[in-house]
C-alpha positions, -999 to 999 in steps of 0.1 A, spaced: 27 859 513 53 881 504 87 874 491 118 888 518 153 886 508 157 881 539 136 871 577 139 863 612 130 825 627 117 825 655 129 793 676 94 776 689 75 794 668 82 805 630 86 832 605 89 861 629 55 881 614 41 854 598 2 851 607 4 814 599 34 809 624 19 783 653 39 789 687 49 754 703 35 733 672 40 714 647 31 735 619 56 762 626 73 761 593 63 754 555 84 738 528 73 739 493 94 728 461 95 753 431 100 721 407 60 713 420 54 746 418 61 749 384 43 718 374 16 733 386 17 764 371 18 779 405 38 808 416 61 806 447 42 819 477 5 810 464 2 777 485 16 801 516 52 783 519 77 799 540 104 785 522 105 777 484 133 747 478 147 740 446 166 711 438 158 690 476 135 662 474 115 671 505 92 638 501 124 624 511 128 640 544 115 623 572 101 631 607 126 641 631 153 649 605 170 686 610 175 710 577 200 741 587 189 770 567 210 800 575 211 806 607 182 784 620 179 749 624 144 733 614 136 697 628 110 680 601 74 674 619 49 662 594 38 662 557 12 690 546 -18 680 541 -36 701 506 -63 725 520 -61 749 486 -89 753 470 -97 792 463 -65 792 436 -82 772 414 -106 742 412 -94 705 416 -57 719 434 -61 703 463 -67 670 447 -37 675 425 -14 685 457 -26 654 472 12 642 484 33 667 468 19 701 494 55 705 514 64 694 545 59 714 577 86 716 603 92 728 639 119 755 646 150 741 666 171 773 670 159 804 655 182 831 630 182 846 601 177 832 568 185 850 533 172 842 502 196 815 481 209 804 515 220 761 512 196 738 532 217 711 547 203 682 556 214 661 593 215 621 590 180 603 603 
């Protein structure tokens, strides 16, 4: 993963270039918090997260719920379930409930880097 200042969403589908971008799923987008991140000892982008929060309690967002990010609109799908393993022994137990959660892409747009996440009501 690389870090963009800024990238295109791609309603139904994801990151626009994004190999892990799943057309008509459920997995179409990743959020990851840097406050795990750092707890971790883990750089932003190593556990493959489109999007890096800071300061948004995503264990608190629940299926169904809509984030705006810039110009797209994200609807929450499902929690992430920890498949790391290669970044260093005994992650994936340690991400165990803490890995992001994945979401679906309402309407696509642009999203920049230090763009606000606004959260709908459930």
């Amino acid at each position: 993963m690389e870090e963009l200042a800024e990238a295109n969403v791609v309603a139904g589908a994801g990151f626009d270039g994004c190999a892990h971008a799943r057309p008509g799923g459920k997995r179409q987008v990743l959020l990851m918090d840097v406050e795990t991140l750092r707890a971790m000892d883990l750089a932003p982008g190593i556990v493959r997260e489109n999007i890096t929060t800071e300061g948004l309690n995503l264990h608190a967002l629940r299926p169904a719920q809509t984030l705006h990010v810039g110009g797209a609109e994200l609807e929450v799908s499902l929690v992430c379930e920890p498949l790391m393993e290669g970044i260093r022994t005994g992650l994936r137990q340690e991400l165990v409930g803490r890995r992001g959660m994945l979401c679906r892409v309402l309407r696509g747009g642009t999203v920049r880097q230090g763009d606000p996440i606004r959260l709908s009501a459930v």
